[in-house]
C-alpha positions as CSV (number, residue, x, y, z in Angstrom):
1,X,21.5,31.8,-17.1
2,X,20.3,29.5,-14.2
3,X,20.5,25.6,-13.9
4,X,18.2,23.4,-12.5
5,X,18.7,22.5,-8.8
6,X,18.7,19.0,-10.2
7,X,19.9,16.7,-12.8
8,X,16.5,15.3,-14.3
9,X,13.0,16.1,-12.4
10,X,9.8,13.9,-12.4
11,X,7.1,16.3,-12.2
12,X,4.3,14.1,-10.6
13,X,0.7,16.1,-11.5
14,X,-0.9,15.2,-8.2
15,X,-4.4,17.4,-9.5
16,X,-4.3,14.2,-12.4
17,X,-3.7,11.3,-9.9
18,X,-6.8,12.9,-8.0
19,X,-8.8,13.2,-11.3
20,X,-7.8,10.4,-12.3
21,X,-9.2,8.0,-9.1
22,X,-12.2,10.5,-9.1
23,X,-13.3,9.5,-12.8
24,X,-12.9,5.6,-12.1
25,X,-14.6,6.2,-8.5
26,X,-17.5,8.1,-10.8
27,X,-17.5,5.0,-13.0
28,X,-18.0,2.0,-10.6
29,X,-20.4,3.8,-8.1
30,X,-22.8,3.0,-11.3
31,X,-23.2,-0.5,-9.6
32,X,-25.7,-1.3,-7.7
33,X,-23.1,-2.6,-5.1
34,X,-20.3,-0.5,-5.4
35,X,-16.6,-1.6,-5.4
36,X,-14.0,-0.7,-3.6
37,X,-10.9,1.0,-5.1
38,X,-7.5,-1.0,-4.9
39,X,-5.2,0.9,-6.2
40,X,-2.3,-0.8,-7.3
41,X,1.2,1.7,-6.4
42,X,3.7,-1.5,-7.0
43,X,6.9,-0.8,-8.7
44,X,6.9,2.7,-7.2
45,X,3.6,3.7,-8.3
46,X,4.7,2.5,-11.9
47,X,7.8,5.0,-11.4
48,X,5.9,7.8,-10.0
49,X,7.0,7.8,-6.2
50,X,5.0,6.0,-4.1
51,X,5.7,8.7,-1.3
52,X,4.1,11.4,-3.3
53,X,1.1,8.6,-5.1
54,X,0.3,6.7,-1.7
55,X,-0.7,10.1,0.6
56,X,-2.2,12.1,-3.1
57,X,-4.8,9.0,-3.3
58,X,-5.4,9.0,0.4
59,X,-6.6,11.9,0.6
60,X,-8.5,11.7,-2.7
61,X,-10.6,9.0,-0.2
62,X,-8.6,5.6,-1.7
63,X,-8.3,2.6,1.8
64,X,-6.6,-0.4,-0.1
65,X,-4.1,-0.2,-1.9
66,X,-1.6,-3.3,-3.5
67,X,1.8,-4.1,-4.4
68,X,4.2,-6.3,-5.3
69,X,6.5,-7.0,-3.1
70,X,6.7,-6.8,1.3
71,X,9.2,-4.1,1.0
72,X,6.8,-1.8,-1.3
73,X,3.8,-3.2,1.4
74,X,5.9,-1.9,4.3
75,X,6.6,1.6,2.9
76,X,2.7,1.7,1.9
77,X,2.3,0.9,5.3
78,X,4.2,4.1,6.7
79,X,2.5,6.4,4.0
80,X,-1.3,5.0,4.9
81,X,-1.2,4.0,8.6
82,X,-4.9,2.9,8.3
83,X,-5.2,1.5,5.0
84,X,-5.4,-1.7,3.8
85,X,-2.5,-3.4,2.0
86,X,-2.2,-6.6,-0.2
87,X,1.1,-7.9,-1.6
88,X,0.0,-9.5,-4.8
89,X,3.3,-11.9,-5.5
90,X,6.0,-13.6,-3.7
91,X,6.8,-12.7,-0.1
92,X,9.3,-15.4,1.3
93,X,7.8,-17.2,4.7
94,X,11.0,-15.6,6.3
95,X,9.0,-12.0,6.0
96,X,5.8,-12.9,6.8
97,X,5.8,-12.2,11.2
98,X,7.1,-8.7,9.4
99,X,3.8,-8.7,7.2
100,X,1.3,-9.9,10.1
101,X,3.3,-7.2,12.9
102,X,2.3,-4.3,9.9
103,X,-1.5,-6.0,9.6
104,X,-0.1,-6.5,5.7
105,X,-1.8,-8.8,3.7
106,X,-0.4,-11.3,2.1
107,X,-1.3,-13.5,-1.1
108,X,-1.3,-17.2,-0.9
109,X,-1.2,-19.0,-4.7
110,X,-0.4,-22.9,-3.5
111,X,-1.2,-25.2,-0.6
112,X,2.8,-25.8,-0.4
113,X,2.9,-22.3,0.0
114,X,0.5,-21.3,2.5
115,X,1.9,-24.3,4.8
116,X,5.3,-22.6,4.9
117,X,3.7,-19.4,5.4
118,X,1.9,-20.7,8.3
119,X,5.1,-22.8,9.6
120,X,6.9,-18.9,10.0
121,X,4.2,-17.4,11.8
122,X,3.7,-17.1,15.4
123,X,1.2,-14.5,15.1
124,X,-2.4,-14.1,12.6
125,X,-1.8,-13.5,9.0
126,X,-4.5,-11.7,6.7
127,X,-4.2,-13.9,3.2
128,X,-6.1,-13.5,0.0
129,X,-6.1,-16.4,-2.6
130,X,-4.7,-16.2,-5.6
131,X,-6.6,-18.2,-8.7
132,X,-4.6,-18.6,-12.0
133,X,-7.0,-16.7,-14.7
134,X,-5.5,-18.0,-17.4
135,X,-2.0,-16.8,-16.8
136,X,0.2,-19.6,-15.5
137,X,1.9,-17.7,-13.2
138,X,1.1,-17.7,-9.9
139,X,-2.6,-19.2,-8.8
140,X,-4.3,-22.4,-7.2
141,X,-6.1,-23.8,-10.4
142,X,-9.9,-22.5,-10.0
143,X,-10.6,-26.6,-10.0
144,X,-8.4,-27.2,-6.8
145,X,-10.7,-25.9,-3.9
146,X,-9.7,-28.4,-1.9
147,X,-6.3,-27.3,-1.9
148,X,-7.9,-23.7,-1.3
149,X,-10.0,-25.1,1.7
150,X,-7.2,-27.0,3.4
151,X,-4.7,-23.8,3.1
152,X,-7.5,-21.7,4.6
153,X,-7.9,-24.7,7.8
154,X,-3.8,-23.7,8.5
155,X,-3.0,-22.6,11.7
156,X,-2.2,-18.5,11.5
157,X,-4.1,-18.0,8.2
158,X,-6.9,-15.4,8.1
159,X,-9.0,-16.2,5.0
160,X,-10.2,-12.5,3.9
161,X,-10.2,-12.6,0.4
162,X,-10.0,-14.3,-3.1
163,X,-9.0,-12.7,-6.6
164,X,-8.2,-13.8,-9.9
165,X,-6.1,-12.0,-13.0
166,X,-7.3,-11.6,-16.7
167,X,-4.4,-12.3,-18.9
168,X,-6.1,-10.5,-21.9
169,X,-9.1,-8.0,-21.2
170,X,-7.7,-5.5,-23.3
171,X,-8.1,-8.2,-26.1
172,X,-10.2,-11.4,-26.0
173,X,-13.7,-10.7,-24.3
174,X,-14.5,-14.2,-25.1
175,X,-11.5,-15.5,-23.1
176,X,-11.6,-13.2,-20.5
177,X,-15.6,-13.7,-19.6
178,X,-14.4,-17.8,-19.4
179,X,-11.6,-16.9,-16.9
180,X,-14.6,-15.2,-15.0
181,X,-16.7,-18.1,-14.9
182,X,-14.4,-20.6,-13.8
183,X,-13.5,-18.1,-10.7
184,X,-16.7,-17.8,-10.3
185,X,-17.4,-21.8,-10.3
186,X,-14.5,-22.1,-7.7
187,X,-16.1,-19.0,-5.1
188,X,-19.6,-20.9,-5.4
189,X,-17.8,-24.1,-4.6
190,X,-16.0,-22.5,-1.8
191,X,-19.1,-21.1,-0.7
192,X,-20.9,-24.6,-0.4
193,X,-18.5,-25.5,1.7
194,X,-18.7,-22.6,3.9
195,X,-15.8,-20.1,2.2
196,X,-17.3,-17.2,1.5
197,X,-14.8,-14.5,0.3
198,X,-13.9,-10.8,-0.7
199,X,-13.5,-11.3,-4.6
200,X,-11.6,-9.2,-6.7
201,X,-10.5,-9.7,-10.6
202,X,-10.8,-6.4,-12.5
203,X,-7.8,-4.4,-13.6
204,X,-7.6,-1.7,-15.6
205,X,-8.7,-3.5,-18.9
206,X,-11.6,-5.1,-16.9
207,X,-12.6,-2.5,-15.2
208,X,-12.8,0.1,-18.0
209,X,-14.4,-2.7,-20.0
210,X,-16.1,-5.3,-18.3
211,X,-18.3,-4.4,-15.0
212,X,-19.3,-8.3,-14.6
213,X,-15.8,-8.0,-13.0
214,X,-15.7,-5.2,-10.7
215,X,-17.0,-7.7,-7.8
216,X,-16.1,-6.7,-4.3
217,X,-13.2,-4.5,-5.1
218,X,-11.5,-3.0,-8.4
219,X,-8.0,-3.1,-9.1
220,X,-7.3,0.1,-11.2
221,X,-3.1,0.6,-11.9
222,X,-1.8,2.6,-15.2
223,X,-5.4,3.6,-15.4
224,X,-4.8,5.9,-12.4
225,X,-1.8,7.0,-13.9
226,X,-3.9,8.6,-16.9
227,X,-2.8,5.9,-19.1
228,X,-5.2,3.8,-19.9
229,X,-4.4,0.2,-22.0
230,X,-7.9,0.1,-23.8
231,X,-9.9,3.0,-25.2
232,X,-12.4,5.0,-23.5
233,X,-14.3,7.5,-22.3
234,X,-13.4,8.1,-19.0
235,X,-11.4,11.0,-18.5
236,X,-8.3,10.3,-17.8
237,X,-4.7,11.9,-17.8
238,X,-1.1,11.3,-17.7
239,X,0.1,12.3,-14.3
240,X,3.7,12.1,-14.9
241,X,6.0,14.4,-17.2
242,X,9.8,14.0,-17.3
243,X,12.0,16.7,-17.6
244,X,15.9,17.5,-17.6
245,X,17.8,20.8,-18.3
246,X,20.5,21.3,-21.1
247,X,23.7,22.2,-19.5
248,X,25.7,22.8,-22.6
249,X,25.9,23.7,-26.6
250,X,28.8,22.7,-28.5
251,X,29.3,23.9,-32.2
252,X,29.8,21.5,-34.6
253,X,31.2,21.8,-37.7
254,X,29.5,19.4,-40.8
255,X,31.0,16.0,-40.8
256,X,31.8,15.8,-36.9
257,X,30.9,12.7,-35.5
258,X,28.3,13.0,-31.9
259,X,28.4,10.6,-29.0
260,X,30.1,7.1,-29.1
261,X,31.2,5.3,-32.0
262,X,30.2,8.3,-34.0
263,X,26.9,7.0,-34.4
264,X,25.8,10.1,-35.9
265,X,27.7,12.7,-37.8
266,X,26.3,16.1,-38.2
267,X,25.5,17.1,-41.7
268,X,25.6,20.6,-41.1
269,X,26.9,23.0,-39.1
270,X,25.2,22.3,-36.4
271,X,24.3,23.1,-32.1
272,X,24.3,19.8,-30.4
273,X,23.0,20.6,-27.1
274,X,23.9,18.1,-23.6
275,X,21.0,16.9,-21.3
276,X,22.4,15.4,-17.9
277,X,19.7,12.4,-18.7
278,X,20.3,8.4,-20.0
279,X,19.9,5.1,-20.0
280,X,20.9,4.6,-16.3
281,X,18.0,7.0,-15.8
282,X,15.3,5.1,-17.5
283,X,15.4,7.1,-20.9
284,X,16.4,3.9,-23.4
285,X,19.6,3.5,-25.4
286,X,17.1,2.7,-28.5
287,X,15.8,6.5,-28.4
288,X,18.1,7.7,-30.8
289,X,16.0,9.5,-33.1
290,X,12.9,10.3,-30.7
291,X,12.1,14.0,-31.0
292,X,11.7,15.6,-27.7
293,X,10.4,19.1,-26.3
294,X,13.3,21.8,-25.7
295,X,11.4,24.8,-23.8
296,X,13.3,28.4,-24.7
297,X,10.9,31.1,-22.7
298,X,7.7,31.0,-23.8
299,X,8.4,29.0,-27.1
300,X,8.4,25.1,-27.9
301,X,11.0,23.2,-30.4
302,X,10.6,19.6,-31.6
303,X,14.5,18.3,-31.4
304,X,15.5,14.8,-32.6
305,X,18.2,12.9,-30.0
306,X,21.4,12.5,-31.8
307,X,24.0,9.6,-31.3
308,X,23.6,6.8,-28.9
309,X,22.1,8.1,-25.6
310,X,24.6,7.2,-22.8
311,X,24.7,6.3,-19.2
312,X,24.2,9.3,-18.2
313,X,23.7,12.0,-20.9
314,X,22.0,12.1,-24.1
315,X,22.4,14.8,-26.7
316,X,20.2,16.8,-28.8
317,X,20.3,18.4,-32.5
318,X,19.1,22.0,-31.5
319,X,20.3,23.9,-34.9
320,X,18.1,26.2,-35.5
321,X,16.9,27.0,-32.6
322,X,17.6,29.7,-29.7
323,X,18.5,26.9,-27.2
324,X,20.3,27.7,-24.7
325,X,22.0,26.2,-21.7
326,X,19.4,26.7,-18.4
327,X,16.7,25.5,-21.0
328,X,13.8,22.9,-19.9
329,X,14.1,19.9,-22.1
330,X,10.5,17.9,-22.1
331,X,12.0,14.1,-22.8
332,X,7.6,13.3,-22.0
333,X,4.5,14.0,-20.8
334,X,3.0,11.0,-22.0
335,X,4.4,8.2,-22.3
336,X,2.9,6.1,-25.1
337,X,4.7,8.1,-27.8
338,X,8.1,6.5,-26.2
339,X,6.3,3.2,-25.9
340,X,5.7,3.2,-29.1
341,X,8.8,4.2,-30.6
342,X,11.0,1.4,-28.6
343,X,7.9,-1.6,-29.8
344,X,7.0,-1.6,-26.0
345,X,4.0,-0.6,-23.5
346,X,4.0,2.5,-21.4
347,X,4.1,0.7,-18.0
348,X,7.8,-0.3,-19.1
349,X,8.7,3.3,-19.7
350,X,7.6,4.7,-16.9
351,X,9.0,1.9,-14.3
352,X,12.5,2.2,-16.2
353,X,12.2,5.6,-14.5
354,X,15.0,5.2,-11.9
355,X,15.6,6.2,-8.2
356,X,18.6,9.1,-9.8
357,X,15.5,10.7,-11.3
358,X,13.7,13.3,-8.7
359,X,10.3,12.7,-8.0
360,X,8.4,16.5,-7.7
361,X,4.5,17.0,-7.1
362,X,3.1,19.2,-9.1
363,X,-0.5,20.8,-8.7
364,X,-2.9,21.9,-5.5
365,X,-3.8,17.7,-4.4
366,X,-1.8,16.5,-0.8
């Protein structure tokens, strides 16, 4: 019997990611101007490591990339020296010398905003504007371009770009192709007045969806990650798989309560195996039930999770089975199934996927 060297392994299928950014690279070079490839590695590459998603993508030929946060642009920054970087939300003015020392760039959404960016600086700042699509989150309304032209007059500003965000292209064409003409009413109006700007909108929705969209650049996130959120052609797939060993089988008599609060009680004799994996890990409390993969040498068995799943262990009803501790336990390889079962999407389940769980590349791609 051997054990795994750790507790619960990430295997990141960097062959996939490369696939993956190769199909959607094959798609937009349809246009007759093609679009460049931002590929969007916030949140840790939703949960996949951005130091393992960040240098597979370079090499697959990917320059911009975008995030969330200046933290996540900084350690972009360190993975893709000569890339180019955009921090899609909030950076507080405080950061932004850090930002303009890394060549970061960094969203602008309000006049008030870009003023206090501009009051921190004491070197040039690359800034794309944000336009509200529809969202009310962050965004200049597409009918304020004054506010848009006198944020782009600030001192320190560097005007280089202009996007927008489609609340629902997986959903509402109708809605969607409006949000698309009022950004592009507010570019023409910028243009008039002498603005002229790299425009972005599409996501992965749009971009599997609508090519109106794909403008100057593309935006492509869980579609990289072989997950797409609208159906398609394109061949895509699911670059991460999460897996944790079992470490031990108890023997359960019928009628022994499992986990806290007995919230199951075996009825049967039953093998109730222990996977070092939970909650704090990423794998949700409301999985009770969920039938996962236990690997025993070359043979597969389905095995429901039994009991609450806790902090840091869940258990599995393995009766029946040769299970044995040293087994591979397959909790996913796709993470929709999981969505499903908890009433959620799969960008949750994989960002859940905390720092305790090891990120591994597997396949030939850097």
């Amino acid at each position: 019997m051997s054990f795994f060297a750790q507790r619960a392994i990430a295997l990141i299928d960097t062959d996939a990611l490369t696939a993956n950014y190769n199909a959607v690279f094959s798609l937009v070079s349809a246009a007759k101007k093609r679009p460049r490839i931002m590929a969007v590695v916030k949140a840790n590459a939703y949960g996949h490591g951005a130091s393992i998603v960040v240098p597979t993508l370079a090499a697959a030929g990917c320059s911009d990339f975008a995030v969330a946060t200046a933290d996540e642009a900084l350690d972009v920054r360190k993975l893709a020296p000569s890339a180019r970087v955009l921090v899609l939300g909030y950076t507080p003015p405080q950061r932004a010398r850090a930002l303009a020392a890394a060549h970061v760039t960094q969203t602008v959404f309000s006049y008030d905003y870009a003023a206090a960016l501009s009051a921190a600086l004491d070197a040039p700042l690359f800034v794309h504007f944000k336009v509200d699509g529809g969202m009310c989150r962050l965004g200049f309304d597409p009918a304020d371009t004054t506010g848009i032209l006198a944020a782009a007059a600030l001192p320190r500003l560097l005007p280089r770009g202009i996007f927008t965000h489609f609340p629902s292209a997986e959903s509402d064409s109708a809605a969607t192709a409006a949000a698309l003409d009022r950004f592009s009413a507010c570019r023409r109006t910028l243009a008039d007045a002498g603005l002229t700007l790299f425009a972005h909108a599409a996501a992965s929705a749009a971009l599997l969806t609508i090519p109106a969209a794909w403008l100057d650049a593309v935006r492509p996130g869980i579609a990289l990650y072989g997950v797409p959120p609208v159906q398609t052609d394109l061949p895509l797939s699911p670059a991460l798989s999460l897996t944790a060993p079992v470490v031990q089988i108890h023997a359960v008599p019928r009628g022994t309560p499992v986990g806290y609060g007995g919230r199951f009680v075996a009825k049967r004799d039953s093998r109730i195996a222990t996977v070092p994996l939970g909650y704090a890990d990423g794998f949700s409390r409301a999985l009770t039930d969920f039938s996962v993969t236990v690997l025993h040498e070359k043979s597969r068995f389905f095995c429901p999770v039994v009991g609450s799943v806790c902090m840091d262990q869940l258990m599995l009803d393995v009766t029946g089975t040769p299970a044995a501790p040293g087994d591979t336990v397959l909790l996913f390889e796709d993470p929709r199934p999981v969505a499903a079962a908890l009433g959620t999407i799969p960008y949750e389940v994989l960002t859940a996927l905390s720092e305790r769980v090891t990120r591994h590349k597997k396949g030939g791609s850097p």
